[in-house]
mmCIF file of the N, C-alpha and C atoms, coordinates in Angstrom:
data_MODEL
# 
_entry.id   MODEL 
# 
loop_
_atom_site.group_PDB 
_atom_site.id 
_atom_site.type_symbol 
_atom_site.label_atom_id 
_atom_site.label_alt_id 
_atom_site.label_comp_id 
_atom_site.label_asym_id 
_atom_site.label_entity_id 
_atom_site.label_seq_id 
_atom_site.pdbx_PDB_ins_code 
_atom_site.Cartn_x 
_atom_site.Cartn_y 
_atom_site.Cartn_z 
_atom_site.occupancy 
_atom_site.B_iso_or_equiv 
_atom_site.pdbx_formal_charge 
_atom_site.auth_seq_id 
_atom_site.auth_comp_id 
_atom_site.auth_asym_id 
_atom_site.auth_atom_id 
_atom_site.pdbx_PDB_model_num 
ATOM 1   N N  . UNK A 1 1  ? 91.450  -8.689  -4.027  1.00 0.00 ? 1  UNK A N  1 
ATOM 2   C CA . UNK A 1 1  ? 92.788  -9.120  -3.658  1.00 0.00 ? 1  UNK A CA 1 
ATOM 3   C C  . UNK A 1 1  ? 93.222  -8.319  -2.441  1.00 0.00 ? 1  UNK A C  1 
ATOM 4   N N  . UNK A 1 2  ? 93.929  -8.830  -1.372  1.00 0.00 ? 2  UNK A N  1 
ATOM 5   C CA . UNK A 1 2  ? 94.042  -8.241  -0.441  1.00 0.00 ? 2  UNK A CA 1 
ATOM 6   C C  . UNK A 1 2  ? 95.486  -7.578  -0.109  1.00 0.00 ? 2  UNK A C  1 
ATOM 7   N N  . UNK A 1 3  ? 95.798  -6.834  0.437   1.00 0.00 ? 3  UNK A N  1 
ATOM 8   C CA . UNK A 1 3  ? 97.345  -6.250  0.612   1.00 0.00 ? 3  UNK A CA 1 
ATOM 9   C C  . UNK A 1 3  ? 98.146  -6.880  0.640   1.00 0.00 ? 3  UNK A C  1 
ATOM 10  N N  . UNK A 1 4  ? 98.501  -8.045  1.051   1.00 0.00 ? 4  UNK A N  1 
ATOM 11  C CA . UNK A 1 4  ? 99.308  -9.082  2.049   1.00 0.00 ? 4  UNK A CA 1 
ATOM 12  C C  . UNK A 1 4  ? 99.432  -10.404 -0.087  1.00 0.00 ? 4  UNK A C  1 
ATOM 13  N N  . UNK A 1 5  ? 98.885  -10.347 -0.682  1.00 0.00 ? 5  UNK A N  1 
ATOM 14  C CA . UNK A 1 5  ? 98.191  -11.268 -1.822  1.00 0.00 ? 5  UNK A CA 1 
ATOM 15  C C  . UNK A 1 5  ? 98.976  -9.538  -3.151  1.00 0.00 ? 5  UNK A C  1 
ATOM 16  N N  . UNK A 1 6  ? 99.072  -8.810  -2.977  1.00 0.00 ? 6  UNK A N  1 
ATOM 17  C CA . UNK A 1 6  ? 99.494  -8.075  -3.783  1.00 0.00 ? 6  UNK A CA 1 
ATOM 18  C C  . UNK A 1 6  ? 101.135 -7.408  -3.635  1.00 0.00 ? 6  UNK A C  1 
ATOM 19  N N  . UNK A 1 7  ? 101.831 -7.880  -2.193  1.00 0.00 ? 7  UNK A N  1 
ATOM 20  C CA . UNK A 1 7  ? 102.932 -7.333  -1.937  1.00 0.00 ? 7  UNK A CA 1 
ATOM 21  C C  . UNK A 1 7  ? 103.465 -9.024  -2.058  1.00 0.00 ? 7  UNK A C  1 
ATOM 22  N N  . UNK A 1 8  ? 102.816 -10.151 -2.387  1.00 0.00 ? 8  UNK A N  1 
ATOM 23  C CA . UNK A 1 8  ? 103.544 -11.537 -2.700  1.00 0.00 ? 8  UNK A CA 1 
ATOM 24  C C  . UNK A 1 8  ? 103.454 -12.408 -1.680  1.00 0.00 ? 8  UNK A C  1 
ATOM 25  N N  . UNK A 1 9  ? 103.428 -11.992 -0.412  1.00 0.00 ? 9  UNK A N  1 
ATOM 26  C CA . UNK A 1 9  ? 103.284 -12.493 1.010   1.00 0.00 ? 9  UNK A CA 1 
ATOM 27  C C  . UNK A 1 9  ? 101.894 -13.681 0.894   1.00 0.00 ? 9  UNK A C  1 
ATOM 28  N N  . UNK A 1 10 ? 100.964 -13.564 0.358   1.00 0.00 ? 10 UNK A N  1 
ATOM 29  C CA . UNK A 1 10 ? 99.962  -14.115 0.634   1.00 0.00 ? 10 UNK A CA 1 
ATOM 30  C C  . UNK A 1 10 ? 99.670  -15.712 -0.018  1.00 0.00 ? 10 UNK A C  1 
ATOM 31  N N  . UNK A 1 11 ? 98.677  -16.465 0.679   1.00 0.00 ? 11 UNK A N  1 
ATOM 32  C CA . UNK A 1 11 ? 98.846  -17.406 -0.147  1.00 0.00 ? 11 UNK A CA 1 
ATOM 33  C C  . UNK A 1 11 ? 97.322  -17.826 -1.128  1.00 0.00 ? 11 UNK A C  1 
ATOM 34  N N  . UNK A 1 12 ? 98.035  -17.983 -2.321  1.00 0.00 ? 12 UNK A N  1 
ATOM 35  C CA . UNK A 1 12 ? 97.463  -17.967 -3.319  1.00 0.00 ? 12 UNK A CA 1 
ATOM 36  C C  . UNK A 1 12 ? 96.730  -19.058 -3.300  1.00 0.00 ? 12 UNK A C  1 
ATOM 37  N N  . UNK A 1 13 ? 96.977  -20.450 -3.106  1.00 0.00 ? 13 UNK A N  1 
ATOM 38  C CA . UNK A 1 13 ? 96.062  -21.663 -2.881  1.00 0.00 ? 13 UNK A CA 1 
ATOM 39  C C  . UNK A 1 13 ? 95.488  -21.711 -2.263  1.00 0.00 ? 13 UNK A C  1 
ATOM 40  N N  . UNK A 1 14 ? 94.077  -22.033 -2.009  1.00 0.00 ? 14 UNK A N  1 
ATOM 41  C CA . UNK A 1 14 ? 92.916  -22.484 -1.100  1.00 0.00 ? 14 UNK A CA 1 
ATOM 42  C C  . UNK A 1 14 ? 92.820  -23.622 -0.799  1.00 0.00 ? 14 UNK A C  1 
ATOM 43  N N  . UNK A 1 15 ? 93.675  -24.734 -1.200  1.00 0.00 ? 15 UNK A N  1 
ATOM 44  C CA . UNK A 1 15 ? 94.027  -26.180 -0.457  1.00 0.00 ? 15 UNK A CA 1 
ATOM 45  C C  . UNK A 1 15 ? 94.180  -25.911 1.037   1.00 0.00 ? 15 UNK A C  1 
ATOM 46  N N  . UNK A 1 16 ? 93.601  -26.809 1.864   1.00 0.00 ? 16 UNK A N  1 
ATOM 47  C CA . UNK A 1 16 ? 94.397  -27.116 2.622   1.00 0.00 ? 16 UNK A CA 1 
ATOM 48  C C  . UNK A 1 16 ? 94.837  -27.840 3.096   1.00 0.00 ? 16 UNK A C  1 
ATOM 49  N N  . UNK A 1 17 ? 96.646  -27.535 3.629   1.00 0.00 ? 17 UNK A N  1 
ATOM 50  C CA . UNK A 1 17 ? 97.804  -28.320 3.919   1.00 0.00 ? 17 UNK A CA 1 
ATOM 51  C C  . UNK A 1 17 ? 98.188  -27.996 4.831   1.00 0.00 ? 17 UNK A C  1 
ATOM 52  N N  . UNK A 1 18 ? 97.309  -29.191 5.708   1.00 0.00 ? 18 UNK A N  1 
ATOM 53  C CA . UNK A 1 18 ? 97.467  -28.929 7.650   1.00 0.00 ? 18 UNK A CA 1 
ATOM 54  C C  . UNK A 1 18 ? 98.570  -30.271 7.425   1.00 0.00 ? 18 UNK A C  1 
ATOM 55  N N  . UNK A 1 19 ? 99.717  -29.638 8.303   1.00 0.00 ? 19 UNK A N  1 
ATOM 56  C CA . UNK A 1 19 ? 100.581 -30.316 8.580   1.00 0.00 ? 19 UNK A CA 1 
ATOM 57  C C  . UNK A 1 19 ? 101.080 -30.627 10.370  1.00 0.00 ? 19 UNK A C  1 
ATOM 58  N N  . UNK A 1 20 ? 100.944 -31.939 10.146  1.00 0.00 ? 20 UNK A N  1 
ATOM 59  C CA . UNK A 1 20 ? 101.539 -32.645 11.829  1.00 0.00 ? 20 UNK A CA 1 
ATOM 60  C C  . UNK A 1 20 ? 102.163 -32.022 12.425  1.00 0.00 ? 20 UNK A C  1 
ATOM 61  N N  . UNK A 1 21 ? 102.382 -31.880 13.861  1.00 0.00 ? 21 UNK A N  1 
ATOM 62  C CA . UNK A 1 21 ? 103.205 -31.137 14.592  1.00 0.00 ? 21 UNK A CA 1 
ATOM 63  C C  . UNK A 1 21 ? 104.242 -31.925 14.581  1.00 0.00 ? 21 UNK A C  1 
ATOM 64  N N  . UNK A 1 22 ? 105.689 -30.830 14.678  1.00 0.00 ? 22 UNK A N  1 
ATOM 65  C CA . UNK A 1 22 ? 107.102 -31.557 14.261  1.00 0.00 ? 22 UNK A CA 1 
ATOM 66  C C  . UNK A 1 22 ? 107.642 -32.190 15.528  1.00 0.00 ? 22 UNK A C  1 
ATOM 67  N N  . UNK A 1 23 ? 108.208 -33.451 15.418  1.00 0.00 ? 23 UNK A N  1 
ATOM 68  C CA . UNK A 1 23 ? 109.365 -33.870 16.528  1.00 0.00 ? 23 UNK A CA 1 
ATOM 69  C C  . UNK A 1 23 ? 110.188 -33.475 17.036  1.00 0.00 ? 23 UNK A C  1 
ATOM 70  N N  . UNK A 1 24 ? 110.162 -33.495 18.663  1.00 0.00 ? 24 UNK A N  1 
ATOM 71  C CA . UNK A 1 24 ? 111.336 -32.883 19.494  1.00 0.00 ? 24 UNK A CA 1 
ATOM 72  C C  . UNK A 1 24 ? 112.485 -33.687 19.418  1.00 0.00 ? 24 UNK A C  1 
ATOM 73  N N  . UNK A 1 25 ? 112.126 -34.727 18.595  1.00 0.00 ? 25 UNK A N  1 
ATOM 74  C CA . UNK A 1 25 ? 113.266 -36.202 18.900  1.00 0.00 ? 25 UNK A CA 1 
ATOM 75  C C  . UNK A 1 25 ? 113.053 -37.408 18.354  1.00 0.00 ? 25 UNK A C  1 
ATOM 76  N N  . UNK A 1 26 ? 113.379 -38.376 18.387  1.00 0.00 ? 26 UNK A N  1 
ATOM 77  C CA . UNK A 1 26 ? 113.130 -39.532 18.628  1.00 0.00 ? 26 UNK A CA 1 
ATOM 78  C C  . UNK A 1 26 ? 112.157 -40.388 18.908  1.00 0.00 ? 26 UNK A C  1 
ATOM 79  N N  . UNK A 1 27 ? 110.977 -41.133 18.336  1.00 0.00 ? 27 UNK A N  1 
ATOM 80  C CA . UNK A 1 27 ? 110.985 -41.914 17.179  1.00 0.00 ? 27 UNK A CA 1 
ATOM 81  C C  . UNK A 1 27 ? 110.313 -41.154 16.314  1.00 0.00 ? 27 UNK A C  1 
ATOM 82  N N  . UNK A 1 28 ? 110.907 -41.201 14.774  1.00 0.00 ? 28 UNK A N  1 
ATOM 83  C CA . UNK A 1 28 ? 109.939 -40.581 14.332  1.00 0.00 ? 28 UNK A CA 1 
ATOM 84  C C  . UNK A 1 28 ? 109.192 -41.175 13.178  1.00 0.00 ? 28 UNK A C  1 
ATOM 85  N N  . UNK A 1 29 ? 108.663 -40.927 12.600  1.00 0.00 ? 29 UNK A N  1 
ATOM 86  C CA . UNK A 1 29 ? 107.210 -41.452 11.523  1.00 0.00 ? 29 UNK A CA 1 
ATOM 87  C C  . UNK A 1 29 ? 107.975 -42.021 10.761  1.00 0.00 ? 29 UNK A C  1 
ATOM 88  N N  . UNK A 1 30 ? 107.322 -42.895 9.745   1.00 0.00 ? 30 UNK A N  1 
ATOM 89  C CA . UNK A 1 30 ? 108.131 -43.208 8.357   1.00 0.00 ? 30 UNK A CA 1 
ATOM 90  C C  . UNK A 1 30 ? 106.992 -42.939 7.550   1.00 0.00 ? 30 UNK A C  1 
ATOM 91  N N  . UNK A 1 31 ? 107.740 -42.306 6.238   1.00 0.00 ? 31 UNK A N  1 
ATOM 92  C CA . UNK A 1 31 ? 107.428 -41.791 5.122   1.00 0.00 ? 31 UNK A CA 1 
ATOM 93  C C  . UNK A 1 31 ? 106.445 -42.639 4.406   1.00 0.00 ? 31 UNK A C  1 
ATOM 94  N N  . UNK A 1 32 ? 105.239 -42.318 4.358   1.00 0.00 ? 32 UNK A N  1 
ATOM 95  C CA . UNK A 1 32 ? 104.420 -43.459 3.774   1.00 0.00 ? 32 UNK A CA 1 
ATOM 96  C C  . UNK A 1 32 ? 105.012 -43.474 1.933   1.00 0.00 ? 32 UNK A C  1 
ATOM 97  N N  . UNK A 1 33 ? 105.834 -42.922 1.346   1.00 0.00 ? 33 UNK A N  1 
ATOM 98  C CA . UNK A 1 33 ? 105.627 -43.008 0.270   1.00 0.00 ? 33 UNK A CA 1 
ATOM 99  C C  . UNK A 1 33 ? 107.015 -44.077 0.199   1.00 0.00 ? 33 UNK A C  1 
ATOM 100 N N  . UNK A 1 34 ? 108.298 -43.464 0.468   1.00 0.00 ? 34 UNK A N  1 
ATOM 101 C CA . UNK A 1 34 ? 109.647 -44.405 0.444   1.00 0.00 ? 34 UNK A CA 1 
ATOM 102 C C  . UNK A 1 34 ? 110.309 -44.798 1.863   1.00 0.00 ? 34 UNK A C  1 
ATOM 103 N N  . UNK A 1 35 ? 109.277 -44.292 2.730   1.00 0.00 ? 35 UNK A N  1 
ATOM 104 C CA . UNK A 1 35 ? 109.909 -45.178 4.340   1.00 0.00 ? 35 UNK A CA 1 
ATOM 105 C C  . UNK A 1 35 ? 110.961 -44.351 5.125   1.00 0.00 ? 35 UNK A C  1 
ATOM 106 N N  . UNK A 1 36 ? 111.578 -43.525 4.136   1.00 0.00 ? 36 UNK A N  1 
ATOM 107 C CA . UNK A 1 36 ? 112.607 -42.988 5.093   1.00 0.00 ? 36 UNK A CA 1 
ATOM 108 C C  . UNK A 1 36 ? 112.009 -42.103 6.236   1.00 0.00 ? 36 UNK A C  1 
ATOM 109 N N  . UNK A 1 37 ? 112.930 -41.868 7.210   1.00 0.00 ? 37 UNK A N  1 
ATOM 110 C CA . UNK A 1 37 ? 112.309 -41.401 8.648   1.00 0.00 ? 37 UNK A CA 1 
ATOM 111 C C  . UNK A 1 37 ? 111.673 -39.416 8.082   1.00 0.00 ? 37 UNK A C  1 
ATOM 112 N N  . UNK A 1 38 ? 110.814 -38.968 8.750   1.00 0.00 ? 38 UNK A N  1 
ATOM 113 C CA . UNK A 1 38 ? 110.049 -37.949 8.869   1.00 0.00 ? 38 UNK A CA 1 
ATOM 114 C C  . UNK A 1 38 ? 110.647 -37.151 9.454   1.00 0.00 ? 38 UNK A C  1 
ATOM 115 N N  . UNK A 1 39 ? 110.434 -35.456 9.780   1.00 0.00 ? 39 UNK A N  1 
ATOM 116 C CA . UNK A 1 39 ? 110.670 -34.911 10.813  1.00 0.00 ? 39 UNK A CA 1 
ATOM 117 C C  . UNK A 1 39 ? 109.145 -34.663 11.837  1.00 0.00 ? 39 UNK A C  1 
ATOM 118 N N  . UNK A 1 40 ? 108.306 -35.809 11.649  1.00 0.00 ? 40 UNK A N  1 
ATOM 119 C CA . UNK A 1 40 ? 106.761 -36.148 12.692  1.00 0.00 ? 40 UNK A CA 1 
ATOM 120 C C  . UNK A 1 40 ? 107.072 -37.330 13.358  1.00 0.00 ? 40 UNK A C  1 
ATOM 121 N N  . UNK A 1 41 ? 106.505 -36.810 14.811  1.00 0.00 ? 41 UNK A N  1 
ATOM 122 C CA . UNK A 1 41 ? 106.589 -38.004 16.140  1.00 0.00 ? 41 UNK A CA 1 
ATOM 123 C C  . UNK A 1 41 ? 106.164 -39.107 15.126  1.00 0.00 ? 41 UNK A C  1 
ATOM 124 N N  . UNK A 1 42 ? 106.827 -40.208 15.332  1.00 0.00 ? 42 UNK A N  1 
ATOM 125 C CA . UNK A 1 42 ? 106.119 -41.437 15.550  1.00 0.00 ? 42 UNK A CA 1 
ATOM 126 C C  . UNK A 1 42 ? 104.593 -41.639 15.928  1.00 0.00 ? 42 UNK A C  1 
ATOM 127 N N  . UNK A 1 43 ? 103.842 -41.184 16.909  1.00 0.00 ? 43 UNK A N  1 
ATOM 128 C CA . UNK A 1 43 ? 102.839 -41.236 17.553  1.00 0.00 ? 43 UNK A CA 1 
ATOM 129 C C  . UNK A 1 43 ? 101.602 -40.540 16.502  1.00 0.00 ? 43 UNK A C  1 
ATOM 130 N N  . UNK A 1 44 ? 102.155 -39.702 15.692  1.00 0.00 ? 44 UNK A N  1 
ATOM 131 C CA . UNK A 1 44 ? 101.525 -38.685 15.035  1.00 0.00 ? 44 UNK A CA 1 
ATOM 132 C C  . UNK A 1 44 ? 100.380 -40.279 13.950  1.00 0.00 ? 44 UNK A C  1 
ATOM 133 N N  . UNK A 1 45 ? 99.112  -39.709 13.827  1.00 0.00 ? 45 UNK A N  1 
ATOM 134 C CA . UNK A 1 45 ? 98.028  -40.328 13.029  1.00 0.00 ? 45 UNK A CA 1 
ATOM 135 C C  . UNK A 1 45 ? 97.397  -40.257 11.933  1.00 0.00 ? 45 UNK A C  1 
ATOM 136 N N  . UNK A 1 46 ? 98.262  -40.212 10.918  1.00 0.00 ? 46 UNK A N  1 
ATOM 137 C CA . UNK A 1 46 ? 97.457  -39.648 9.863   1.00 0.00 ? 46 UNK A CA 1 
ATOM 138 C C  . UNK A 1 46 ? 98.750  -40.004 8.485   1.00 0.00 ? 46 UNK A C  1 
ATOM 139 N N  . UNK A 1 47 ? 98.897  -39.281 7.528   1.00 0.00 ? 47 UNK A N  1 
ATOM 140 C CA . UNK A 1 47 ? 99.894  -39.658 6.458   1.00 0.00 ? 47 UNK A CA 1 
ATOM 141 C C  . UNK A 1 47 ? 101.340 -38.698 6.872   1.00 0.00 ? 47 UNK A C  1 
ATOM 142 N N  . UNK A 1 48 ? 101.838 -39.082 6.715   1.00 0.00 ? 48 UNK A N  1 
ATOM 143 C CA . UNK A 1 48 ? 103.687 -38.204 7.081   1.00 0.00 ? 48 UNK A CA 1 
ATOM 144 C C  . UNK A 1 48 ? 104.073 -38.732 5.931   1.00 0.00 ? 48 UNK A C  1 
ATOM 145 N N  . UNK A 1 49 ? 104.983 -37.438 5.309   1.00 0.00 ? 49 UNK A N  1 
ATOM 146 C CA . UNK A 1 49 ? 105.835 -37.598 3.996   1.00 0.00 ? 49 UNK A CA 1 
ATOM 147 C C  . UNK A 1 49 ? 107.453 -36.759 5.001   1.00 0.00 ? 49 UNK A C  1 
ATOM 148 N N  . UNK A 1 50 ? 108.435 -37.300 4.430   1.00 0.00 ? 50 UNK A N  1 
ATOM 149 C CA . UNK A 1 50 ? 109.657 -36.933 4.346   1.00 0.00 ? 50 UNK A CA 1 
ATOM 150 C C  . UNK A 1 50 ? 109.699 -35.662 3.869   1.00 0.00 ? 50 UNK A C  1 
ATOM 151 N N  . UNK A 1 51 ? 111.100 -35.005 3.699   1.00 0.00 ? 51 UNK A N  1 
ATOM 152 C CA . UNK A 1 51 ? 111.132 -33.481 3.072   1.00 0.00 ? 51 UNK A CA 1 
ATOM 153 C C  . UNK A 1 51 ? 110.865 -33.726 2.236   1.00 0.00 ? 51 UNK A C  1 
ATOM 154 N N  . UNK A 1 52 ? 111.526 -34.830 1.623   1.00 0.00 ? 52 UNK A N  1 
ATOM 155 C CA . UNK A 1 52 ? 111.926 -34.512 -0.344  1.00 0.00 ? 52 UNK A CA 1 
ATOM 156 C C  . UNK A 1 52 ? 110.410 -35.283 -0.778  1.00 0.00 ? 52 UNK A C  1 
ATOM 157 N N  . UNK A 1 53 ? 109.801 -35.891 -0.384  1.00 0.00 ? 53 UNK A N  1 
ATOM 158 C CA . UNK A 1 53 ? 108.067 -36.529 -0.870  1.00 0.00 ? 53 UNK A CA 1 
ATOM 159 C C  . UNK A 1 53 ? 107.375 -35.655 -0.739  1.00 0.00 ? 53 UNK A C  1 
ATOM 160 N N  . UNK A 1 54 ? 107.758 -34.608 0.941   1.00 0.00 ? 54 UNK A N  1 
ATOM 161 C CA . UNK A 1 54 ? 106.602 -33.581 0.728   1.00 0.00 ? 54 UNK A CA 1 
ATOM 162 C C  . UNK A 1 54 ? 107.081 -32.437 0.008   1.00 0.00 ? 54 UNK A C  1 
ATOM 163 N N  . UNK A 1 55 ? 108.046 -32.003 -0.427  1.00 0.00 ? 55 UNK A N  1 
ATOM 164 C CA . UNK A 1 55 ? 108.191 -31.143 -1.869  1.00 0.00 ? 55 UNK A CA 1 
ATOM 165 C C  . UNK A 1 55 ? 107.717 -31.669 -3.081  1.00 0.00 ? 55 UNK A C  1 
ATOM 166 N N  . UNK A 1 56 ? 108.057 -33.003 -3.559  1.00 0.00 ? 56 UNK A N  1 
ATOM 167 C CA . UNK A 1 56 ? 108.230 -33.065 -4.384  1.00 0.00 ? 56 UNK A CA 1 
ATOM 168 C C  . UNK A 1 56 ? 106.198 -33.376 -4.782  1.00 0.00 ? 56 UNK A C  1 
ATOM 169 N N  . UNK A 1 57 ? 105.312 -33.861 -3.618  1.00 0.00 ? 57 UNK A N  1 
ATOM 170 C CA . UNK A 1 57 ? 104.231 -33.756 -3.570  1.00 0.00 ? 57 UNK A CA 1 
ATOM 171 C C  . UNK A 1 57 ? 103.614 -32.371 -4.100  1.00 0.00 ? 57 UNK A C  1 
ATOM 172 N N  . UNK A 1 58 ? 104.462 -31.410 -2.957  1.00 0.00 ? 58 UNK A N  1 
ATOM 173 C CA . UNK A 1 58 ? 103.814 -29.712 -3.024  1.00 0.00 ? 58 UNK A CA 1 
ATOM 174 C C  . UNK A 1 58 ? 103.896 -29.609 -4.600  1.00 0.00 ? 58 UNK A C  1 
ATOM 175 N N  . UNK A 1 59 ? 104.801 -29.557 -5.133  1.00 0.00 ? 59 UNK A N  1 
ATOM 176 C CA . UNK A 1 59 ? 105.037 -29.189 -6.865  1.00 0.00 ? 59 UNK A CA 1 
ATOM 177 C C  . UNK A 1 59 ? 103.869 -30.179 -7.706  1.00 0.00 ? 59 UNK A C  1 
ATOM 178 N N  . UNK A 1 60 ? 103.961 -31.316 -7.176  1.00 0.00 ? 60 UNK A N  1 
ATOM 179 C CA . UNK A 1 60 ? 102.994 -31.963 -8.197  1.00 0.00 ? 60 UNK A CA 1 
ATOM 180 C C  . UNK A 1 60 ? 101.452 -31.633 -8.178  1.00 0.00 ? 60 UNK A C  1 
ATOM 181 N N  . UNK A 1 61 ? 101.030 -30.866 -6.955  1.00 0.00 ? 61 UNK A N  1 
ATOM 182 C CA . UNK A 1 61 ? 99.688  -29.975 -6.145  1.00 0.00 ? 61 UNK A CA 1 
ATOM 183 C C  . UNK A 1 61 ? 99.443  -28.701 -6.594  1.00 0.00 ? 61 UNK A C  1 
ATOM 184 N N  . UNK A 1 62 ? 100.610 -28.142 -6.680  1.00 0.00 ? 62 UNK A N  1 
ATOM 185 C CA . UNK A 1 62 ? 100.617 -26.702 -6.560  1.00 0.00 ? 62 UNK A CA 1 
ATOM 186 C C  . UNK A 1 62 ? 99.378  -26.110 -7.406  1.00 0.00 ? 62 UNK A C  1 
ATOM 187 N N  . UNK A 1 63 ? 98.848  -25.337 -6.975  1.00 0.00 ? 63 UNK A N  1 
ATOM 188 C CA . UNK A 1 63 ? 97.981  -24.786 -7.678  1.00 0.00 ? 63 UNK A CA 1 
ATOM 189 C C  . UNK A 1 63 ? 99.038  -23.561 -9.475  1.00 0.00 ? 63 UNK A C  1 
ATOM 190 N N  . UNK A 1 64 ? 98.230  -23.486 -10.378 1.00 0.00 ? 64 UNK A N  1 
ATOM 191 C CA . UNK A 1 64 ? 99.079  -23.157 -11.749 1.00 0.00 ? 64 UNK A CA 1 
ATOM 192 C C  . UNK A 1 64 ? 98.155  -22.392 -11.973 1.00 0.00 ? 64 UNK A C  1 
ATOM 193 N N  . UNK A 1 65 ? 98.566  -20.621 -11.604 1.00 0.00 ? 65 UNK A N  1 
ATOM 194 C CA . UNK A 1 65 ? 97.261  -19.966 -12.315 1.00 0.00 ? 65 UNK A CA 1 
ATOM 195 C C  . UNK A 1 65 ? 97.090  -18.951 -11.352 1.00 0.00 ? 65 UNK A C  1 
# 
């Protein structure tokens, strides 16, 4: 266990959750799960979740243990 993993700082999951670079503006993605708008460009290629899909995703992921 490393220093950074014993003072709480560290992260405990080995998933990884590469996330889109965020929008300066205007247009932005829609939420593949309920549509509402993202804080990811439009342009961005891949899956975009909203805040509350991608929390409510993170909790249903989270590693337990």
């Amino acid at each position: 266990m490393s220093e950074d993993d014993e003072a709480g700082t560290g992260d405990y999951c080995l998933i990884d959750a590469t996330r889109p670079p965020r929008a300066e503006g205007p247009p932005y993605a829609q939420c593949v799960l309920c549509r509402e708008p993202t804080e990811y460009p439009e342009s961005y290629k891949g899956i975009t979740l909203c805040p509350v899909c991608e929390w409510q995703e993170a909790q249903r992921t989270a590693c337990s243990g």
